[in-house]
N, CA, C and O atoms as a Maestro MAE file, in Angstrom:
{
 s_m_m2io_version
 :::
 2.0.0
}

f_m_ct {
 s_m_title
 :::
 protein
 m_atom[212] {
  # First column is atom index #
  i_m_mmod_type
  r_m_x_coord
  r_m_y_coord
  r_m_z_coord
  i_m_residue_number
  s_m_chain_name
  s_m_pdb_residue_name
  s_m_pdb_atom_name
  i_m_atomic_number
  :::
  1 25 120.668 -204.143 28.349 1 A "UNK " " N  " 7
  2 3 119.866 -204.351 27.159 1 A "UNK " " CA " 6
  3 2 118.551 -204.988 27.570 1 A "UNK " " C  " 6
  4 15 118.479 -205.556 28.660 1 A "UNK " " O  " 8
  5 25 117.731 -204.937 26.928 2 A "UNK " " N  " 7
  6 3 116.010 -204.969 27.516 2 A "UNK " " CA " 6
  7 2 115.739 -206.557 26.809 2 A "UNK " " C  " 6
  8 15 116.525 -207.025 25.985 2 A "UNK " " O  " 8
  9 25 114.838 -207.085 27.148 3 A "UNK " " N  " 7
  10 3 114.508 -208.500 27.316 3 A "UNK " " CA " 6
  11 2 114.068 -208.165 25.406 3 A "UNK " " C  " 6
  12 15 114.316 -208.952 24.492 3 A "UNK " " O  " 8
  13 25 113.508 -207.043 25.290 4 A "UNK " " N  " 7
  14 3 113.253 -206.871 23.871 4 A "UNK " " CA " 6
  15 2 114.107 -206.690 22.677 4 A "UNK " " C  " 6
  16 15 113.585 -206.796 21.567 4 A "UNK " " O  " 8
  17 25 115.164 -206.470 22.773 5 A "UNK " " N  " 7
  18 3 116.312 -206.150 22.399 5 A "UNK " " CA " 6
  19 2 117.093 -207.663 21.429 5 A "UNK " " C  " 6
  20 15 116.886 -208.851 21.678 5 A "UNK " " O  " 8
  21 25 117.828 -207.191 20.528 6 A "UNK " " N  " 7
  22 3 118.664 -208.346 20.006 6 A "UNK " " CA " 6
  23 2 119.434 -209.372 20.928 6 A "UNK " " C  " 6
  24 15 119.775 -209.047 22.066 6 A "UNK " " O  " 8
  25 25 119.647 -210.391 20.499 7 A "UNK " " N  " 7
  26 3 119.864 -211.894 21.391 7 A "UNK " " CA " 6
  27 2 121.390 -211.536 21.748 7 A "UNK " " C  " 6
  28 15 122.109 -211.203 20.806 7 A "UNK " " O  " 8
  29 25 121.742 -211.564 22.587 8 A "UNK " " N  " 7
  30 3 123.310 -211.437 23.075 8 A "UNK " " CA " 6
  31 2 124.342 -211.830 22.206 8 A "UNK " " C  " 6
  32 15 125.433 -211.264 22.133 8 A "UNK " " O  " 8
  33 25 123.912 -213.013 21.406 9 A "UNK " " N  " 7
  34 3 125.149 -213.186 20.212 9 A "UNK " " CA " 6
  35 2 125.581 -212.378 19.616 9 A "UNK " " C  " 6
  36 15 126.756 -212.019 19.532 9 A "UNK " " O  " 8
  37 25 124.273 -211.819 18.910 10 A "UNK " " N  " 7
  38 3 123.972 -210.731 17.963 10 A "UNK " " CA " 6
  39 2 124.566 -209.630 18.184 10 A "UNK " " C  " 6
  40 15 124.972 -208.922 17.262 10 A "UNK " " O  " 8
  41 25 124.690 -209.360 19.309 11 A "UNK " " N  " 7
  42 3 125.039 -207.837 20.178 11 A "UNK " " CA " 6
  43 2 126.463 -208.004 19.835 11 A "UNK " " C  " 6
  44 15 127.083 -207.336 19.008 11 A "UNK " " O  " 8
  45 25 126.997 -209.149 20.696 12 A "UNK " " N  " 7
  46 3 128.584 -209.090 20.165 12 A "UNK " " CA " 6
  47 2 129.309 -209.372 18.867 12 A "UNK " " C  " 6
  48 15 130.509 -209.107 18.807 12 A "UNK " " O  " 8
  49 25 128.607 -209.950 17.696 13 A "UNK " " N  " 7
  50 3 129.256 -209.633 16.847 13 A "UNK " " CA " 6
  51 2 128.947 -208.195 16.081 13 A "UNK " " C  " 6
  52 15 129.724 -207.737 15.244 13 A "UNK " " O  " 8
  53 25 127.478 -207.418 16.547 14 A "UNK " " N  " 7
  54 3 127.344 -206.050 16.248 14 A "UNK " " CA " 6
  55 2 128.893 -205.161 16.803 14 A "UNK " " C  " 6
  56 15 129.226 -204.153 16.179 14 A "UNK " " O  " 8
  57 25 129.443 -205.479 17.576 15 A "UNK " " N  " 7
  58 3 130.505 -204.813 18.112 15 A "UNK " " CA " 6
  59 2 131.021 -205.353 17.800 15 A "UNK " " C  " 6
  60 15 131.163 -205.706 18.971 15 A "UNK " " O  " 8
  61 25 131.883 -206.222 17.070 16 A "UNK " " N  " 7
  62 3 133.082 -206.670 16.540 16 A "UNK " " CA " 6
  63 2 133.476 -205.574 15.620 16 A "UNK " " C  " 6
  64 15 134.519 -204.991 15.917 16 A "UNK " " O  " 8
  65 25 133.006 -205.284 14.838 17 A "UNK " " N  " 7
  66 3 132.888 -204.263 13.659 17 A "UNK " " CA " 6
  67 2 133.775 -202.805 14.654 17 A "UNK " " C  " 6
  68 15 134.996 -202.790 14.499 17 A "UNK " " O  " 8
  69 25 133.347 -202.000 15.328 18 A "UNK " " N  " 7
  70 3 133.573 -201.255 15.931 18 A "UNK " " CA " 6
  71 2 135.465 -200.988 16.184 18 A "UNK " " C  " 6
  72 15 136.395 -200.251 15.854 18 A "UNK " " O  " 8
  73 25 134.955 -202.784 17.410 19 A "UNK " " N  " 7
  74 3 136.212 -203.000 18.349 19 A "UNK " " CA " 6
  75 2 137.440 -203.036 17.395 19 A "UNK " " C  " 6
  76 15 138.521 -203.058 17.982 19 A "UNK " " O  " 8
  77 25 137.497 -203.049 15.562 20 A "UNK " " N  " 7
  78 3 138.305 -203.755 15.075 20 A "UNK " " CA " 6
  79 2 138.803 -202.503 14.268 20 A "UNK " " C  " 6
  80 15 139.929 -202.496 13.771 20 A "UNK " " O  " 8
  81 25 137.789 -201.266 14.129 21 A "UNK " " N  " 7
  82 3 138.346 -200.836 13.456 21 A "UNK " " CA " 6
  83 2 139.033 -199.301 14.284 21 A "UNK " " C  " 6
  84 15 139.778 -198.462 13.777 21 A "UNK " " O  " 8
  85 25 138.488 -199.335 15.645 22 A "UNK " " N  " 7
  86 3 138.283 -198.250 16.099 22 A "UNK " " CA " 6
  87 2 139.579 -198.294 17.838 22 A "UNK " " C  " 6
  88 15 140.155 -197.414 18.477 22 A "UNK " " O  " 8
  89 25 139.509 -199.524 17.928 23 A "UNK " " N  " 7
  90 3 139.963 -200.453 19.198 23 A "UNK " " CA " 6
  91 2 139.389 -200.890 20.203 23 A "UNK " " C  " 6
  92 15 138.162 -200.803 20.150 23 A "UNK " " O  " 8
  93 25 139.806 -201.324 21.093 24 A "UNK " " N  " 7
  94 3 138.656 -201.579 22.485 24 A "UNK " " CA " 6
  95 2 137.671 -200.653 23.022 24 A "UNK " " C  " 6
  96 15 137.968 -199.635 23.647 24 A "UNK " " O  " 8
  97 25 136.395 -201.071 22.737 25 A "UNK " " N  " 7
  98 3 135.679 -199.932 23.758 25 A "UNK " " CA " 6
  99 2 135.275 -199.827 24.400 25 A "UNK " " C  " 6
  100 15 134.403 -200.694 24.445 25 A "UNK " " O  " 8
  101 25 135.219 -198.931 25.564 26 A "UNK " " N  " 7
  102 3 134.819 -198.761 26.957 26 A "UNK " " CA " 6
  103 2 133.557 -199.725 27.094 26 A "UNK " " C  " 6
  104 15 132.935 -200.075 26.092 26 A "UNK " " O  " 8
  105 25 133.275 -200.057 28.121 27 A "UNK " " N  " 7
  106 3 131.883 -200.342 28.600 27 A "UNK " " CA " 6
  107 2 130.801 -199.089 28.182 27 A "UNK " " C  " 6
  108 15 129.825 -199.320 27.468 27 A "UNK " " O  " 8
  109 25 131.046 -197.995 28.617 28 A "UNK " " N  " 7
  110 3 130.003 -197.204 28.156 28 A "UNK " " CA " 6
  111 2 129.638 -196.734 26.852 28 A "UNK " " C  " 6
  112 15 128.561 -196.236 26.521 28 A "UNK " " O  " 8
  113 25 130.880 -196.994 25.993 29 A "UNK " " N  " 7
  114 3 130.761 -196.940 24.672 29 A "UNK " " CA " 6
  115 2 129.562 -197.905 24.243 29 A "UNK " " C  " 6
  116 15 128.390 -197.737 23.907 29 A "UNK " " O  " 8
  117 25 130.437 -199.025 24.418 30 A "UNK " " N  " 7
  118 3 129.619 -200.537 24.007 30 A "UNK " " CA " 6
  119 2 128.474 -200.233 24.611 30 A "UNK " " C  " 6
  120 15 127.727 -199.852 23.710 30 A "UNK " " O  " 8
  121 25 127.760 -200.173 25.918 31 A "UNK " " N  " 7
  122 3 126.024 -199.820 26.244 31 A "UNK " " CA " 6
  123 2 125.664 -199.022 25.052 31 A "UNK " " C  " 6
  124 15 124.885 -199.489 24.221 31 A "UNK " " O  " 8
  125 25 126.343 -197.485 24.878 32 A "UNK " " N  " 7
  126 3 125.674 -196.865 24.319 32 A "UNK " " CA " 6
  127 2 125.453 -196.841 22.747 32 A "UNK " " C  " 6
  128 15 124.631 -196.073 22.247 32 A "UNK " " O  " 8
  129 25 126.365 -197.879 21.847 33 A "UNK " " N  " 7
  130 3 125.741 -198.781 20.828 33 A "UNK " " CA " 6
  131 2 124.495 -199.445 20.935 33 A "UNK " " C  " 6
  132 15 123.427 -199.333 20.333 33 A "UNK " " O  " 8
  133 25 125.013 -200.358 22.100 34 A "UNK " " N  " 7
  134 3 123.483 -201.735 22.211 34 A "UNK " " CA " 6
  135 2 122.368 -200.988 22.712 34 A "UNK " " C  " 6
  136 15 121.483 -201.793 23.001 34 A "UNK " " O  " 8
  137 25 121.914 -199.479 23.010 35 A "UNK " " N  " 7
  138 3 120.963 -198.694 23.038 35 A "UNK " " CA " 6
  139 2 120.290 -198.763 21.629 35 A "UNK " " C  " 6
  140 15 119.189 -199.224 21.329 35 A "UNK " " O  " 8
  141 25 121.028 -198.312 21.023 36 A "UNK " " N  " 7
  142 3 120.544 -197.592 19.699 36 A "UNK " " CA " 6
  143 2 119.972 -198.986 18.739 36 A "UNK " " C  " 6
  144 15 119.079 -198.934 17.894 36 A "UNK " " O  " 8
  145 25 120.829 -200.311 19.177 37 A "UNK " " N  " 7
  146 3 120.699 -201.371 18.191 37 A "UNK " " CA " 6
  147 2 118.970 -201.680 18.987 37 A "UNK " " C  " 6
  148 15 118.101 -202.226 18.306 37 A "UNK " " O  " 8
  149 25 118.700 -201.272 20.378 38 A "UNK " " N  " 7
  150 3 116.746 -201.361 21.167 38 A "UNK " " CA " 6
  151 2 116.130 -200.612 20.815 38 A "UNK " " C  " 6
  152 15 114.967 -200.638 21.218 38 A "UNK " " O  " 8
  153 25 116.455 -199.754 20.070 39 A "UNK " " N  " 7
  154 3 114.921 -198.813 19.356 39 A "UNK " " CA " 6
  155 2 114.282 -199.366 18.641 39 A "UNK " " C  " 6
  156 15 114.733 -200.058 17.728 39 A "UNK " " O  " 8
  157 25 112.484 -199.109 19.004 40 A "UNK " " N  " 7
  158 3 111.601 -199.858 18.321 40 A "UNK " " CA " 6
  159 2 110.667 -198.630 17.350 40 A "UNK " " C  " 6
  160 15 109.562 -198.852 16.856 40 A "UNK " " O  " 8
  161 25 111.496 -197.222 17.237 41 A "UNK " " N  " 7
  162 3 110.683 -196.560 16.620 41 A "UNK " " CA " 6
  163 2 111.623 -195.416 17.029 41 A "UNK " " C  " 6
  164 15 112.607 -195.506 17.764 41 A "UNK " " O  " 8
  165 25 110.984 -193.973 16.219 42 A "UNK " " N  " 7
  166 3 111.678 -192.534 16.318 42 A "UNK " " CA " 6
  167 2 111.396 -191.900 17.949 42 A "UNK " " C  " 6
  168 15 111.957 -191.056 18.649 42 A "UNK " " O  " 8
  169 25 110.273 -192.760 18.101 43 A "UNK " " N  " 7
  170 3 110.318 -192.084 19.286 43 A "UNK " " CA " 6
  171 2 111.607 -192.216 20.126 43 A "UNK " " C  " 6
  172 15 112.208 -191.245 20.585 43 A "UNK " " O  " 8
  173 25 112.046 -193.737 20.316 44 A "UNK " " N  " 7
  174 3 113.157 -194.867 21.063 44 A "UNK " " CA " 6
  175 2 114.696 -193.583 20.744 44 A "UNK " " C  " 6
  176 15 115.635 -193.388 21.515 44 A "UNK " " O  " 8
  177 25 114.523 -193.107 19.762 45 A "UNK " " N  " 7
  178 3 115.755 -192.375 18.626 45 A "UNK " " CA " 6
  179 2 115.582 -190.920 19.620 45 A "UNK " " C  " 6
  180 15 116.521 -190.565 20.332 45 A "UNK " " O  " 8
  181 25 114.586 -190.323 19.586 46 A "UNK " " N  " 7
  182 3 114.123 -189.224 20.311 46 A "UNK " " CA " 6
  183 2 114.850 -188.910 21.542 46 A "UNK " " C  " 6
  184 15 115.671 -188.019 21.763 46 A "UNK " " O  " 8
  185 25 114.220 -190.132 22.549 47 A "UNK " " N  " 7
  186 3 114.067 -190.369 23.999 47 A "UNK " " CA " 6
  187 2 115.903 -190.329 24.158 47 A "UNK " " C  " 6
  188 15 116.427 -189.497 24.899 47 A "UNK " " O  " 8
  189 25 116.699 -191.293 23.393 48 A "UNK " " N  " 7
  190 3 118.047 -191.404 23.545 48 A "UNK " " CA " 6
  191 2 118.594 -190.026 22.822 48 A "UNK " " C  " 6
  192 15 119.624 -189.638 23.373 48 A "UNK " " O  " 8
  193 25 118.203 -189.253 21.815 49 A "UNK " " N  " 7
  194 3 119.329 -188.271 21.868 49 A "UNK " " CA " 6
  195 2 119.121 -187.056 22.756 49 A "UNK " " C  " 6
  196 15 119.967 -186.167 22.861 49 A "UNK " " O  " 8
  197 25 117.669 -187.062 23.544 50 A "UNK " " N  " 7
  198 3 117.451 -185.981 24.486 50 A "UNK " " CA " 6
  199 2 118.389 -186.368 26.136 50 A "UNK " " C  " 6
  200 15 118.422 -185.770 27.211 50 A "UNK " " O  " 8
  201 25 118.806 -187.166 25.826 51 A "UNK " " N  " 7
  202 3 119.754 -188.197 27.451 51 A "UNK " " CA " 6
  203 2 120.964 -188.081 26.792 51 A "UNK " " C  " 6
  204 15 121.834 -187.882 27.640 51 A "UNK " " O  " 8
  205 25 121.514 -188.119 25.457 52 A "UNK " " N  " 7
  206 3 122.634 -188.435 25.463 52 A "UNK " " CA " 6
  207 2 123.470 -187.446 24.412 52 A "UNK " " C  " 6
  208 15 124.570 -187.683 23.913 52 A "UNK " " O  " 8
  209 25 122.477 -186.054 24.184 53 A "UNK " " N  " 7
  210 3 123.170 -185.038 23.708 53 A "UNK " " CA " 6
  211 2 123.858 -183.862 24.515 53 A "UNK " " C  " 6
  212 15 124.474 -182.981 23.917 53 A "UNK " " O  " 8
  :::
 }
 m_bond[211] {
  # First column is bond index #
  i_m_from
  i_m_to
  i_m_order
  :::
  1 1 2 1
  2 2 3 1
  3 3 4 2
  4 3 5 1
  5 5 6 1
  6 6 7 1
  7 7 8 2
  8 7 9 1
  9 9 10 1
  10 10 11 1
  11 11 12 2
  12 11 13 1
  13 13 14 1
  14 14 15 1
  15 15 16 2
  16 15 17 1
  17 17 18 1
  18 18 19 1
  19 19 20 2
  20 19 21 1
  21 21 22 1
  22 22 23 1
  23 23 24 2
  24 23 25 1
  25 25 26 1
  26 26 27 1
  27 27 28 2
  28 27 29 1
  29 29 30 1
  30 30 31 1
  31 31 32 2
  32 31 33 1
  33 33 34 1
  34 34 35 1
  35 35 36 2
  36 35 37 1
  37 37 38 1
  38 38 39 1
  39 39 40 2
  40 39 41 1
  41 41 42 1
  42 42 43 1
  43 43 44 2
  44 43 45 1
  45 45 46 1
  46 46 47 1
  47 47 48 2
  48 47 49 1
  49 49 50 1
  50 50 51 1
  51 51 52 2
  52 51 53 1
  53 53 54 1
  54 54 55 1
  55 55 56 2
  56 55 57 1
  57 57 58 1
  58 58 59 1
  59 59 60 2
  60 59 61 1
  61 61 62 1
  62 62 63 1
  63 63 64 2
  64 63 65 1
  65 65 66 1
  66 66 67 1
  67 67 68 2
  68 67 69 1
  69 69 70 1
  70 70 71 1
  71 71 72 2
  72 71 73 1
  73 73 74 1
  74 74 75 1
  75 75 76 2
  76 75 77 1
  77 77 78 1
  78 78 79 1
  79 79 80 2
  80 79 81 1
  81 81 82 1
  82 82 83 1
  83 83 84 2
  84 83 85 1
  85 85 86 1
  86 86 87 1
  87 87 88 2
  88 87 89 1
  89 89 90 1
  90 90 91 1
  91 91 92 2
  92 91 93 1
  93 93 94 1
  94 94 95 1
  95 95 96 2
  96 95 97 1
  97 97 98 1
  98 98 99 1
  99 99 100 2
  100 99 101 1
  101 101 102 1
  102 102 103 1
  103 103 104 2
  104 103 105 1
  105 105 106 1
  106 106 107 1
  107 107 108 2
  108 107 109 1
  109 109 110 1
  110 110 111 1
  111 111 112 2
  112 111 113 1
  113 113 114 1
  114 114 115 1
  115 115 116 2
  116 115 117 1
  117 117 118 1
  118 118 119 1
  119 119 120 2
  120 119 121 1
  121 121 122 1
  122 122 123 1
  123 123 124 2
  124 123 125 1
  125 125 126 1
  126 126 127 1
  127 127 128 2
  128 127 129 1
  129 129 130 1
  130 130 131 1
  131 131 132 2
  132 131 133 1
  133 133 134 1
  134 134 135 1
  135 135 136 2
  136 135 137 1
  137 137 138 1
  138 138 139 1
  139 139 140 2
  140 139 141 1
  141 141 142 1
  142 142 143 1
  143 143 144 2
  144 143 145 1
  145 145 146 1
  146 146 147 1
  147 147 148 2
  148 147 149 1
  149 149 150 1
  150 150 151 1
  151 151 152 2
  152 151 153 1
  153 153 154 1
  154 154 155 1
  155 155 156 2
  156 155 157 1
  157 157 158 1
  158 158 159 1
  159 159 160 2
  160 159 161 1
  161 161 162 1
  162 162 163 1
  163 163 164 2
  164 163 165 1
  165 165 166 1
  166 166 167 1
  167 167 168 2
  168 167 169 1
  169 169 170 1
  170 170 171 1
  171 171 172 2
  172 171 173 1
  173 173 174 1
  174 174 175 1
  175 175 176 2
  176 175 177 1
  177 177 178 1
  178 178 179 1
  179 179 180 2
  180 179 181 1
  181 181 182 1
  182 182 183 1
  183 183 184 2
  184 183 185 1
  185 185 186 1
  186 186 187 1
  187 187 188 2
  188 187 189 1
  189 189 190 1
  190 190 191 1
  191 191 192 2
  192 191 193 1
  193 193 194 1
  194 194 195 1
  195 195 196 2
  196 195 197 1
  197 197 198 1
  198 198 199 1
  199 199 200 2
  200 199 201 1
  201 201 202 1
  202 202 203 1
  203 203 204 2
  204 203 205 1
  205 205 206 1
  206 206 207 1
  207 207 208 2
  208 207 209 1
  209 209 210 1
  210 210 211 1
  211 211 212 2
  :::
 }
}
């Protein structure tokens, strides 16, 4: 997660929600949430679904 990005607290209770309803999730799961929670615009939205479609 980028120095710009939400404060680490934040991050993990953003994933609480997930982990609780869905179960534990991978490490790469969880990155590829705290991606989407660092977009600073459509472009940020763009750039990640051309990498991760």
């Amino acid at each position: 997660m980028s120095d710009s990005g939400i404060p680490r607290e934040a991050a993990k209770v953003t994933l609480c929600q997930p982990n609780r309803h869905c179960g534990p999730l991978s490490e790469t799961t969880a990155a590829q949430i705290l991606d989407l929670l660092d977009f600073q615009g459509p472009a940020d939205l763009s750039s990640w679904l051309a990498g991760n479609t």
